[in-house]
N, C-alpha and C positions, 0 to 999 in steps of 0.2 A: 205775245208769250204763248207755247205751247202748254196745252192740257197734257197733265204727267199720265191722264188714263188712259192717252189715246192708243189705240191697234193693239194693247195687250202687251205694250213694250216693256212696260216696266215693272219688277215685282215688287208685291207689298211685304212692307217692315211693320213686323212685329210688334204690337206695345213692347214699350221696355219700362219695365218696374225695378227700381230697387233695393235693395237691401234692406235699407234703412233711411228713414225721414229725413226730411233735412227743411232747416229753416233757414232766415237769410243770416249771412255769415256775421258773428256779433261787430256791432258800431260801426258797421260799413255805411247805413241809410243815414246814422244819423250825422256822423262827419260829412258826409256831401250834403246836407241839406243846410248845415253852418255857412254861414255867410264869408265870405274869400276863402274856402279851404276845397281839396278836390282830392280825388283819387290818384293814390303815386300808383305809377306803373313800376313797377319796381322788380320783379321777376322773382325769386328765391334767394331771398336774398340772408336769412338765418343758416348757419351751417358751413360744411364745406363746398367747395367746388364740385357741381356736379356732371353729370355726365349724360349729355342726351345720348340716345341708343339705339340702333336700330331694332325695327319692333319684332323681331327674331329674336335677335338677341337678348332683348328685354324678358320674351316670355323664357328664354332659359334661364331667368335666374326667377325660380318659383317664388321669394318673399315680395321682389319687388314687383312682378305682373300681378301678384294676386289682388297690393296695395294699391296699382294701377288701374285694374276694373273696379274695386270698392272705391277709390276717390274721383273716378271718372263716374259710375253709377250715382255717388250722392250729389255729384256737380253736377249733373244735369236735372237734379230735382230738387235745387235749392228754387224757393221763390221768385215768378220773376221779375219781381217787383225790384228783388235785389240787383242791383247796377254791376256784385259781382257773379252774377248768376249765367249760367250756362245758354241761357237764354238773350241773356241783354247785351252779354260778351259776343255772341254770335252776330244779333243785332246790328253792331257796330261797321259790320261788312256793307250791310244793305239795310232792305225789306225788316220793318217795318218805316223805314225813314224817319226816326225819330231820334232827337237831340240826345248823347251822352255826356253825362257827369258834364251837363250845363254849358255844352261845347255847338253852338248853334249853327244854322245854314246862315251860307254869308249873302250878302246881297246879291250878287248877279249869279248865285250857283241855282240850279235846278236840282227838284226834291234826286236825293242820292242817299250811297252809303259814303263812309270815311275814306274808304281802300281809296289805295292809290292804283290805278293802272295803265297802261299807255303813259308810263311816267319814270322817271330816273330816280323817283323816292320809293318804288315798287321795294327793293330787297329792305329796305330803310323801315318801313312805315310796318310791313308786315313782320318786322323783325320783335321791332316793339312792340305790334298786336300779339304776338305769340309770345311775350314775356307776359302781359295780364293774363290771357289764360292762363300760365303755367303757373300765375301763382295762386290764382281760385284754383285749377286743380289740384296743386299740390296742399293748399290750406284745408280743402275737402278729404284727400288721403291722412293728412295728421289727425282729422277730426273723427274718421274713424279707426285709427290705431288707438285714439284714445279709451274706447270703448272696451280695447282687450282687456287681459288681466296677466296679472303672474309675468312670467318671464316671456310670455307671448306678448304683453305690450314694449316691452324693452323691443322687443327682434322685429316686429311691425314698427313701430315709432321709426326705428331705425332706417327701413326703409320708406317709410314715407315722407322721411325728411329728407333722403338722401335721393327722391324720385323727377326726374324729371321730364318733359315731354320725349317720347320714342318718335323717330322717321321713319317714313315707308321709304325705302331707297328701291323707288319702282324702274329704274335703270339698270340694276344688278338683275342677273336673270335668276331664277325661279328656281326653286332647289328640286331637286329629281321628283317629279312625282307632285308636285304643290302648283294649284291651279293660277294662271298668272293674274287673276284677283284674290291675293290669298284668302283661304277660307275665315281665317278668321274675323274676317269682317262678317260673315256672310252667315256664321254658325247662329243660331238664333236662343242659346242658352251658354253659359260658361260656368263650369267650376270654381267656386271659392273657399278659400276658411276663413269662416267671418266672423266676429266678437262671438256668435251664436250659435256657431260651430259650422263645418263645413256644410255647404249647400248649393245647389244649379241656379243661377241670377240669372232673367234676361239680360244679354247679350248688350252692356252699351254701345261697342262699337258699330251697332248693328243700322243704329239712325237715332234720329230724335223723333220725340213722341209731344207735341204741342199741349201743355194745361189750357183748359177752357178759358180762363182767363188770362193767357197769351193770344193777344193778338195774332193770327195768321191767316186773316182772309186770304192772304196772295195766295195760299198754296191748296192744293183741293185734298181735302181730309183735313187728319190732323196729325199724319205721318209723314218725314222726308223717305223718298225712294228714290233707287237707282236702278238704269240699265248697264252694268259694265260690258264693255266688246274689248276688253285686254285679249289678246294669245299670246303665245311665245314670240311669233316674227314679231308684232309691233314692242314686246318689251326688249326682245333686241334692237329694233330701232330703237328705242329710246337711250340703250344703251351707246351707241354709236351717234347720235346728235349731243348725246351730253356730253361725249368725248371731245367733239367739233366745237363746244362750247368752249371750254375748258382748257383746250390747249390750244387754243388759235388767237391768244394775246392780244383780245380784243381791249379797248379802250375803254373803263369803266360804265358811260354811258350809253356806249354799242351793247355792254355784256346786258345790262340791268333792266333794257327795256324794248320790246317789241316796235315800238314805235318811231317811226323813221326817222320822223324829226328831230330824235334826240344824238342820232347818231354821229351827226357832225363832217356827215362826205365820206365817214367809213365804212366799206362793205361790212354787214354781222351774219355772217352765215345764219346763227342761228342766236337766242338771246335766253336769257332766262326766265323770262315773262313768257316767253315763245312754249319754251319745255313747259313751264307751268302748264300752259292753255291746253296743251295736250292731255295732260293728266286728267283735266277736270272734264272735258267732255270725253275722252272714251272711260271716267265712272261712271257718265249721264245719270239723268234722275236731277235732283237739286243741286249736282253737285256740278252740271254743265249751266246752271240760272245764274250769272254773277250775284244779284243782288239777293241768293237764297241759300247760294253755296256751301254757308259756315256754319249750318244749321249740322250738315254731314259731320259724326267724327271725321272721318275718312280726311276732310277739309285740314283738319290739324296735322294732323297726320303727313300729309304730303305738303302743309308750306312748312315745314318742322325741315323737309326733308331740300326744301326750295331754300331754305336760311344755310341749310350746311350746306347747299353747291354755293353759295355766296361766300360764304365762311373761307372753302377751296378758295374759292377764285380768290380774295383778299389774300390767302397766306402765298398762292403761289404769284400775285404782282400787288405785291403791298405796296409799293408806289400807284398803284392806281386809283383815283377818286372820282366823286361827281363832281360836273362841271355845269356851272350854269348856263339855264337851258330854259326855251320856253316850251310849257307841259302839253302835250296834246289829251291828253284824259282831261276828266273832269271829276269832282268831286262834291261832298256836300259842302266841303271849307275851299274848294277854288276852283274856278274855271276853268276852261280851256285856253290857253292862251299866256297864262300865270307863270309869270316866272321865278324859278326855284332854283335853289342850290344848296351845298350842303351845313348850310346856317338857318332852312328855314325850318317852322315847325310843321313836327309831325301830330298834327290833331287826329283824336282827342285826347291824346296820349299824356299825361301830365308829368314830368320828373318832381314836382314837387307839389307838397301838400298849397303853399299860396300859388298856385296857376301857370310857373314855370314849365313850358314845353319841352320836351324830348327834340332836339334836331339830329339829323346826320354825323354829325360830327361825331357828337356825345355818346353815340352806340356803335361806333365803328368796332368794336375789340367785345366779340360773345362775351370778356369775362365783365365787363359790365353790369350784365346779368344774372352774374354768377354760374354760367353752363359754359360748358366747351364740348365739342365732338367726339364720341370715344374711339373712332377710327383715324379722324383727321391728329387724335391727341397722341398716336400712338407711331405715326408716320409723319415724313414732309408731304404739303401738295404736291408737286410733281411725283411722286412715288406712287401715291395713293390714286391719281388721275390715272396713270401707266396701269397698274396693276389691274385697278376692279374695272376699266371702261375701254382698252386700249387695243383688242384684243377682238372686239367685234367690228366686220366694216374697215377697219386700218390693218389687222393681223395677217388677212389671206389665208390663214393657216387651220386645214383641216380639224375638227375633234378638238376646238379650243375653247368649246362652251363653259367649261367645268369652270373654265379661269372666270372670275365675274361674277359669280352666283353667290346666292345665300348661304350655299354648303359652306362656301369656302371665304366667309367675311374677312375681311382686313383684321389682323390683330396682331398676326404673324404671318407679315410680307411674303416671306418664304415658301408661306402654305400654296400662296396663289401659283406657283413655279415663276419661273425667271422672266422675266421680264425680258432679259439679253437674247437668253435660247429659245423666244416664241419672236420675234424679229420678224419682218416680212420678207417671204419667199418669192419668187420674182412674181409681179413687176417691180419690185424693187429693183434700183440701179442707182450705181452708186450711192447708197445710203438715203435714195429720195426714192420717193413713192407720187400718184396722181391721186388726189381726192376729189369726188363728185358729188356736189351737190344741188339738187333739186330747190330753187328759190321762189319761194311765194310772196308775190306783193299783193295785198288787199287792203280795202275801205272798208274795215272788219264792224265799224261800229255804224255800218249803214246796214246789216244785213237784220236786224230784230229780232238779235240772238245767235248761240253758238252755231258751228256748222264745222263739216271738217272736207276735206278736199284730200279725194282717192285720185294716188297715181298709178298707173298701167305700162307696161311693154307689150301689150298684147290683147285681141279681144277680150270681151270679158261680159257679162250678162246686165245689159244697159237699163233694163226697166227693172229688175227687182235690187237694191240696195243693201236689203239687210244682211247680205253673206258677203259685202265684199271685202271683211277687213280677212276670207279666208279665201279669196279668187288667187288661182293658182298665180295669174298675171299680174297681179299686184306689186308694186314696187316701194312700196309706202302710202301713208297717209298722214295728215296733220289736221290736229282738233283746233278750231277759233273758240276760246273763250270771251265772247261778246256779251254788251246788255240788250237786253229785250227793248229798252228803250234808245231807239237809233241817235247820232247828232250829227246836227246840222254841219258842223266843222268838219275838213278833211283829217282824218283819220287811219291813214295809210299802216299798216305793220306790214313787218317782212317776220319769213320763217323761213327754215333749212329743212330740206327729209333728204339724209347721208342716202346715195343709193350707192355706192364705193361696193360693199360687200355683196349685193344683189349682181351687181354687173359683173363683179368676179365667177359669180356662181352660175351665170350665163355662159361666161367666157370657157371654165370646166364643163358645163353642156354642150359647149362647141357650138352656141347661136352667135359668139362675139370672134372674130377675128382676135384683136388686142383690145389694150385698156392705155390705147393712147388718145391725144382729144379729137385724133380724127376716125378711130376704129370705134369710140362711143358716140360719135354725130353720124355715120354711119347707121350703127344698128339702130339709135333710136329716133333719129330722123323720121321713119315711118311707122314706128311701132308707138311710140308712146303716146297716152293719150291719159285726161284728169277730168274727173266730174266733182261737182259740189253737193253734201249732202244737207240739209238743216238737222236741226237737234230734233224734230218730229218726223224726220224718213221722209222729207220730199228731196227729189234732184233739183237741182237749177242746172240752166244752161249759163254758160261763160259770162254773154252778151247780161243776165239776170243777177251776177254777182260784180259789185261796184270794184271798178277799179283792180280785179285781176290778171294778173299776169304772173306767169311763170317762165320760169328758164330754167337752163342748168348752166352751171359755173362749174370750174375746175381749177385747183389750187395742186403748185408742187410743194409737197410737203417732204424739208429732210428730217429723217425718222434717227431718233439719238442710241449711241453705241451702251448708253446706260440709263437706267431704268429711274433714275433722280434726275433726269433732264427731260424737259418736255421737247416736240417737236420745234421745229421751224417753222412755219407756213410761209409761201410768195403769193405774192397778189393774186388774187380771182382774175379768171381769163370767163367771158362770156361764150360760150357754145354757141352763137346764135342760129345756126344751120339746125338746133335740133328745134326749138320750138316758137322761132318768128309767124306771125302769119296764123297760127294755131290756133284756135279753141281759148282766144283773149276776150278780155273786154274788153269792146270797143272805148 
């Protein structure tokens, strides 16, 4: 594991103090310490229907962001002794390795967290992690509306009951002028009005600040910290991979999990484990350490945002489910090797107070939970896919940035312009387009941690690392979300980096002939080249990263005459002329 103090990478977070005390939340300790009873995971489940949000959105509606920093500030300072504390609930990912709500390591598992990853229960497990938070936060928000008075408790009450977790839809690009780590993670005070009247609260989203009597030897202090390296080209890629995601009618268990084994013989361009892993190492900091991750707000935040591309994908192929499968992850409740499907339980997650488990099955439909999407609720999938992601990398079309951004959220489809009148300009023919993509195969979980792997068209400055996510020659990159503790077992994942809209924007510089699969084996036959970085700024070579290899593939994609139908895609065809022979692991 890297030291988070090393070379000055990373900056320090702030104590964060809040508001208001908090103790642990009434009868929670003492119902789990009852003999057969447990903690329901239950999500929000008093009230109406509510509405997760993206966290733009969220802060435009002043009652509820304000409810959202005062109940997110007193959950992180409940006790953490409390099982539902801000602290025990993060726990559950990883680090400190210790049993919840009496949910134990099973025999042949090695010390771990609960997560599932490299696994077909990934969207599953974390769907129901993100319902217990939601409802200690939310139970935290009511608790301090209670404290107003007057007709300011009614209109607080109101939204803290009607609050639920916000997404960072880090895919959407960045509104004119807003840093593509948006600031508000990064402000280190925020504005409230609080029972006590308005006042500036350290910043919750800012990190978590460890009590003394929280275990955290693993982490050095007693604050989470972050390096982000977001900019605009990579939140445009990420735009244009989640598209690749999403319309390419992968087979549930191709979509759900990075891990090859699960795939079943089907090419996945790209997966949603895949997109996760990215997010979490270019925040770096704890939020690139699998087993420290959840300790980051930031962490909620984006699997918040990882549940609604799940949510997508189910409404646009609800015929799609898991299929039994053995796991290549490992956990604290099951090995490598364990085979699952969508009947088994998701520990430690309880549906019921006598020790009934949550499976797959039982959480397929957010309203379960009592949340639904406030974009996905107001659109079809396919509408919504087109509109906010479809437009970068597939579009070809000059001055199209505006479509996609945070300025211009989904609410009113129409805002985004047409979907029909932004179409692709040649190379389109006949209503079909070429897609390219850059595929990564790794033995992600032999590397002792994340790492991400820069791609190039062109020189580029081989011994300093830290600016290449801004080297003119860049063509992308992708982050591995790894544990710091390697496994024995092969552990292969694949990832996509869409390079479609790069190659276009060569072909306008006049470096590319055409964008056919022999005018891009051509150009990048001798230009392309990828190094590996670790989450502590060292390079490896190829031959030093297990089980690498890369290629690019190319998919004819027909492009639909209306903006409610998603693409076609045809089989992936292998480039092999661009990077046989290359810069592999042997």
């Amino acid at each position: 594991m890297f030291s988070l103090r090393q070379a000055g990478l990373l900056f320090a977070v702030t104590n964060i103090a809040s508001a208001f005390p908090a103790q642990a939340l009434p009868g929670i300790q003492r119902r789990q310490a009852e003999n057969g009873t447990f903690i329901e995971t239950k999500g929000v489940t008093d009230g109406q229907l509510g509405f997760r949000k993206e966290i733009h959105e969220l802060q435009r509606d002043a009652d509820a962001w304000n409810m959202y920093l005062l109940g997110l500030s007193r959950f992180k300072d409940v006790d953490g002794l409390d099982p539902t504390s801000f602290y025990q609930i993060a726990a559950i990912h990883g680090q400190p390795y210790v049993a919840w709500d009496n949910v134990g390591q099973c025999d042949d598992c090695q010390p771990a967290g609960y997560c599932t990853h490299q696994s077909t229960l990934f969207p599953t497990w974390h769907r129901a992690y993100l319902a217990l938070f939601e409802q200690s936060l939310v139970n935290n928000a009511i608790i301090v509306a209670e404290q107003y008075t007057g007709e300011d408790r009614d209109r607080y009450m109101q939204a803290a009951q009607n609050l639920r977790i916000p997404f960072w839809d880090w895919a959407a690009l960045p509104a004119e002028g807003e840093n593509p780590f948006p600031q508000m993670f990064t402000d280190e005070s925020v504005f409230v009005n609080s029972p006590n009247g308005p006042m500036n609260i350290s910043n919750p989203l800012l990190g978590y600040t460890f009590k003394e009597d929280e275990e955290h030897s693993f982490i050095d202090g007693d604050q989470t910290q972050r390096k982000p390296t977001f900019t605009q080209d990579n939140r445009k890629q990420l735009r244009s991979d989640l598209w690749t995601t999403l319309s390419s009618d992968q087979t549930y268990n191709a979509f759900s999990t990075e891990a090859l084994a699960a795939d079943n013989g089907d090419f996945n361009p790209s997966s949603l484990e895949a997109l996760h892993d990215n997010i979490h190492v270019l925040t770096g900091g704890h939020m690139a350490i699998v087993p420290q991750a959840a300790y980051d707000p930031v962490f909620w935040l984006h699997h918040t945002n990882v549940d609604r591309i799940f949510a997508i994908y189910q409404a646009a192929y609800p015929e799609k489910w898991l299929v039994e499968t053995a796991e290549v992850g490992s956990t604290m409740w099951y090995s490598s090797g364990t085979v699952k499907d969508s009947t088994s339980e998701l520990q430690p997650f309880h549906q019921t107070s006598d020790g009934e488990y949550w499976i797959s099955d039982n959480l397929r439909d957010t309203k379960t939970f009592n949340y639904v999407y406030s974009d996905l609720n107001s659109q079809g999938a396919p509408q919504l896919i087109n509109s906010l992601y479809a437009d970068q990398g597939q579009n070809f079309q000059a001055g199209s940035d505006e479509k996609g951004s945070l300025s211009k959220r989904v609410g009113d489809a129409d805002s985004l312009g047409g979907y029909v009148d932004n179409l692709l300009n040649p190379p389109l023919l006949n209503g079909k387009t070429t897609e390219y993509i850059a595929s990564i195969e790794v033995d992600a979980m032999r590397m002792n941690g994340s790492f991400t792997l820069f791609l190039f068209d062109g020189s580029f400055n081989e011994e300093d690392a830290s600016n290449w996510q801004c080297e003119e020659n860049l063509i992308g990159s992708h982050g591995f979300f790894a544990s710091p503790t390697p496994m024995e077992t092969d552990s292969k994942v694949r990832a996509g980096i869409s390079i479609t809209s790069i190659l276009f924007s060569r072909s306008l510089a006049g470096f590319l002939d055409n964008l056919t699969n022999g005018g891009v084996s051509s150009y990048l036959k001798d230009r392309i080249d990828w190094r590996v970085v670790t989450a502590d700024g060292c390079i490896k070579e190829a031959k030093d990263v297990p089980g690498l290899h890369v290629k690019v593939v190319a998919s004819e994609v027909e492009i639909p005459d209306d903006k409610n139908t998603l693409p076609k895609w045809g089989a992936f065809d292998i480039l092999h002329e661009i990077t046989d022979g290359k810069n592999q692991c042997a």
